[in-house]
C-alpha positions in Angstrom: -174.8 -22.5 -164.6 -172.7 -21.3 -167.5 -170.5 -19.5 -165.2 -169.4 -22.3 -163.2 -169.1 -24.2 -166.4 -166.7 -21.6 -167.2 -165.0 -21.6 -163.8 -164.3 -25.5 -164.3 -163.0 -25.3 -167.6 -160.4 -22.3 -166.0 -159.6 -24.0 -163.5 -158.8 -27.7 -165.8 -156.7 -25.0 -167.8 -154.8 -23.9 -165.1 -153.7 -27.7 -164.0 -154.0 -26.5 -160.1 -151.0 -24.1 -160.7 -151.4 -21.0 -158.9 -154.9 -21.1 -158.2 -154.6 -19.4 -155.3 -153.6 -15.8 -157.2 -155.7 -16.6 -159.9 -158.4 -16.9 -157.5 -157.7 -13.4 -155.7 -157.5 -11.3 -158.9 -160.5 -13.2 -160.2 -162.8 -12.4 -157.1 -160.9 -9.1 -157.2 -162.3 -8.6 -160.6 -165.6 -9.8 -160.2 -166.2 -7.7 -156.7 -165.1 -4.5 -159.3 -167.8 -5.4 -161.6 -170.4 -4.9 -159.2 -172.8 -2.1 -158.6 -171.6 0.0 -156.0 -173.9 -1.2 -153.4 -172.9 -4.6 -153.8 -169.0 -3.9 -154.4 -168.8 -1.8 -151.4 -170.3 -5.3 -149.4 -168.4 -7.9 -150.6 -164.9 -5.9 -150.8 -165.7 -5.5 -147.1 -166.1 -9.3 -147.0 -163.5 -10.2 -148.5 -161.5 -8.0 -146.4 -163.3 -10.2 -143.3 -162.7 -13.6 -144.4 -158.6 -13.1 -146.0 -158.0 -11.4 -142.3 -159.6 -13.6 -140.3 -159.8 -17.4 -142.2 -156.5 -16.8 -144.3 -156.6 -20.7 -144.6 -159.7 -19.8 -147.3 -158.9 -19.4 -150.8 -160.8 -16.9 -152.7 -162.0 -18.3 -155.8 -165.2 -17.7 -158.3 -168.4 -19.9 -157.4 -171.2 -19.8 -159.8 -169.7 -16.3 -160.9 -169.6 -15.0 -157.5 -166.8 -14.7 -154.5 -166.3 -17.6 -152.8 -163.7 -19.2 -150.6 -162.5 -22.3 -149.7 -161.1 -25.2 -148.2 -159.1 -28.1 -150.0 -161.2 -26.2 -153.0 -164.6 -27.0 -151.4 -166.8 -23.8 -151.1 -167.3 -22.8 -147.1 -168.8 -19.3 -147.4 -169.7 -17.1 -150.4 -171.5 -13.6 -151.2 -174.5 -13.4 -153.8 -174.9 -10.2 -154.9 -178.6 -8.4 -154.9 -178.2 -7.0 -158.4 -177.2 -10.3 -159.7 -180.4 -12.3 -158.6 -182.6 -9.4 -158.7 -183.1 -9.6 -155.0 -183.4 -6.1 -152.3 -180.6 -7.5 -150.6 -177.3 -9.4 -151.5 -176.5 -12.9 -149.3 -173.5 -14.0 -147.2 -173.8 -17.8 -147.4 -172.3 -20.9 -146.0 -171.8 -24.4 -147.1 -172.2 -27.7 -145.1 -168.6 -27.4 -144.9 -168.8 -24.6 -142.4 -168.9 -25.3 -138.7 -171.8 -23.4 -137.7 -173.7 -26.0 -135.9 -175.9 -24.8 -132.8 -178.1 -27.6 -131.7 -180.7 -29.2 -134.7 -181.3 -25.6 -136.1 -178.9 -22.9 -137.6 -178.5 -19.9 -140.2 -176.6 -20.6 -143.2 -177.3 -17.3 -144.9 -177.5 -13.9 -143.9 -179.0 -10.8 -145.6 -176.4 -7.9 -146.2 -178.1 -4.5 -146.7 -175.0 -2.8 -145.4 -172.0 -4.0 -142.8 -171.8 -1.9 -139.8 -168.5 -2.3 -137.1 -171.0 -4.5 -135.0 -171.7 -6.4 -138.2 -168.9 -6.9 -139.5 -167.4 -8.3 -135.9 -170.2 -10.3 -136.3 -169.6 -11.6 -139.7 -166.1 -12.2 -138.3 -166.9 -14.2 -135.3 -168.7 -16.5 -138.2 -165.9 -16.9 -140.2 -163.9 -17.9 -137.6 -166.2 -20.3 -136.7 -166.9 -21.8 -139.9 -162.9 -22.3 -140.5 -162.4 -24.1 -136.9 
């Protein structure tokens, strides 16, 4: 919680200039703070969603990568070391346009991102953003 008290009072500093770059290098810096495991996972994601949702900002979220819409969170990466957890998370918001019936995923365990998964992990971003 103190983190995205922190991100709120950065971004009231910033008065909504630039937030775009500022977003980048801060994701950009927070991905390099990570354990290599997780680093190596959401630099890979990050690479996925700017290539194929480039409409998605990058910004911090509760001290972790995020990107959005009109600066509403649609999909975001929790790192395992952060929460303690044996894998790290690719998550989506109610935002993201994932629907399949009454029941679908809106997180996914990343233990590593293979080609297959990462086309995967693609195809969702896409979908999310349409």
């Amino acid at each position: 919680m103190k983190a995205r008290a922190d991100e709120l009072k950065a971004t009231a500093r910033r008065g909504g200039k630039s937030a775009k770059a500022d977003g980048e290098a801060e994701v950009r810096a927070k991905i390099a703070e990570m354990t290599d495991a997780d680093r190596v996972l959401a630099e890979r994601l990050h690479e996925i969603v700017r290539t194929h949702a480039p409409g998605l900002s990058p910004k911090l979220w509760y001290g972790m990568p995020a990107y959005a819409k009109d600066g509403k969170v649609v999909c975001f990466f929790q790192s395992a070391q952060k929460f303690k957890t044996r894998y790290a998370t690719l998550g989506f918001s109610d935002l993201a346009r994932l629907d399949d019936g009454a029941l679908w995923a809106t997180g996914y365990a990343l233990t590593e991102l293979t080609d297959a998964d990462a086309a995967r992990v693609a195809a969702l971003v896409e979908r999310a953003v349409s």
